[in-house]
N, C-alpha and C positions, 0 to 999 in steps of 0.2 A: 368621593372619599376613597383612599388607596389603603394599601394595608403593607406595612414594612416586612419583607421577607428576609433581607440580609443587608447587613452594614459591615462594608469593607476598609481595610484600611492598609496601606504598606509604608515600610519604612523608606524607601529610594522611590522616585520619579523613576517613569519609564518602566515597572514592572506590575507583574498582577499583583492586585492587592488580594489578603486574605479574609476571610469571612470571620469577625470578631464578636458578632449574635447580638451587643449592646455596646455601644459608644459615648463620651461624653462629647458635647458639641458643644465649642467655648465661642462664644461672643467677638464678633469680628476677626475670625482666628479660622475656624473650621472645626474638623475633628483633632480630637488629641492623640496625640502620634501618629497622626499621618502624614507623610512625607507634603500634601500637596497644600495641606493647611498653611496660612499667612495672611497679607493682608492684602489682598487683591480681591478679583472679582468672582474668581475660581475657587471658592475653599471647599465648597462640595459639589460634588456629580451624582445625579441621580441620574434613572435608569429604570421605565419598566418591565417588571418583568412577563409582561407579556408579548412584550415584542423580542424580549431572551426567546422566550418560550417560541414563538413562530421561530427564531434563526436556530433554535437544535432542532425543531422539525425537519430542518432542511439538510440536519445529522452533522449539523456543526459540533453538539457535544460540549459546551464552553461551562465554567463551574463557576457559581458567586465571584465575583470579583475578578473573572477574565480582563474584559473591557476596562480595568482601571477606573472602573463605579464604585462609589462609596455605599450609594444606599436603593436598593432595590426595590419597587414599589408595586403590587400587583393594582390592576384595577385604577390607571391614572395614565394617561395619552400626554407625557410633557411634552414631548413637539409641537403640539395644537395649542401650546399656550402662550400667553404675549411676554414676553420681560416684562417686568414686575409684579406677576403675578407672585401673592404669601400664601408660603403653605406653613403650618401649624401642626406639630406633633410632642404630645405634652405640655412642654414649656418650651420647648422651640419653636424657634417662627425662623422661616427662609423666603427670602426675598430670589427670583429664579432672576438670573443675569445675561445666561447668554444661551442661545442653543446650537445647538451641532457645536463642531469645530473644526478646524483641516487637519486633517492627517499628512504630517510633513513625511515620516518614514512610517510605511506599511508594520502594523503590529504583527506577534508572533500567529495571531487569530487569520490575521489578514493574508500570511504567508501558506497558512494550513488547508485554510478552506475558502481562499480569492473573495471575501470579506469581511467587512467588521462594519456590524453596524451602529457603534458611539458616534461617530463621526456625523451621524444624520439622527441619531435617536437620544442620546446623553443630551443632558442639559446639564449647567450650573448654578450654581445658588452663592450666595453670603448667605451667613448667617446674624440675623438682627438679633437673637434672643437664644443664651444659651440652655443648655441641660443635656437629659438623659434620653438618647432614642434606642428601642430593644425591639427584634425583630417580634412579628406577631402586632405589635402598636400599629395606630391609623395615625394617616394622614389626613390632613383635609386643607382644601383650597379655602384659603379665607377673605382673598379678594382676584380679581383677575386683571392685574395691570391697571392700566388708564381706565377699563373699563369699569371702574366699580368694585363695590361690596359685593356677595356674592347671599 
């Protein structure tokens, strides 16, 4: 079980988004006003934040929503998980889609401090089920892909 630290969100692609503390997350859509929301595969990113937290050890320095992450999560390793694994927060449920993804041009992070690490650590999600996520609220895994209930 992880614990939501921050839910970001921007109006244009391609920049940081900013820290919004509670979002509404609309059903096959994503988050509301956020530029990356629609109907594809990609409507949210998450992001723990403890692998943040190792990359400013390393005096990166990056604030909520550098990385173009929607939703921050302490206490949860998304890389180690399979696509379609559900996670569950309130009345949301997210199905995880894809993980990493190529960085075609080097971000502003990536120029700063020679890396970024969404590229290898962000995941994506649809969302199945929508509502209200507010930072401080759990997450929890409620199946792990192929593999089962949990």
């Amino acid at each position: 079980m992880g614990r939501v630290t921050a839910i970001c969100i921007s109006e244009k692609k391609g920049t940081e988004k900013k820290n919004v503390h509670s979002a509404r997350l609309i059903a096959n859509y994503g988050i509301e006003n956020d530029a990356h929301a629609g109907n594809w595969h990609r409507q949210v990113s998450l992001i723990s934040k403890d692998r943040i937290d190792e990359f400013n050890e390393k005096g990166a320095k990056v604030e909520d929503g550098a990385f173009g992450e929607n939703i921050i999560v302490e206490g949860i390793d998304f890389k180690s998980l399979p696509i379609g694994t559900i996670f569950k927060c309130n009345d949301v449920i997210l199905e995880l889609t894809q993980i990493g993804k190529e960085c075609h041009s080097h971000c502003a992070i990536y120029h700063r401090v020679g890396d970024c690490i969404m590229p290898r650590e962000g995941v994506f999600a649809i969302v199945k089920e929508g509502g209200i996520i507010s930072e401080g609220d759990e997450l929890s895994i409620v199946s792990y892909g192929s593999i089962g209930e949990v």
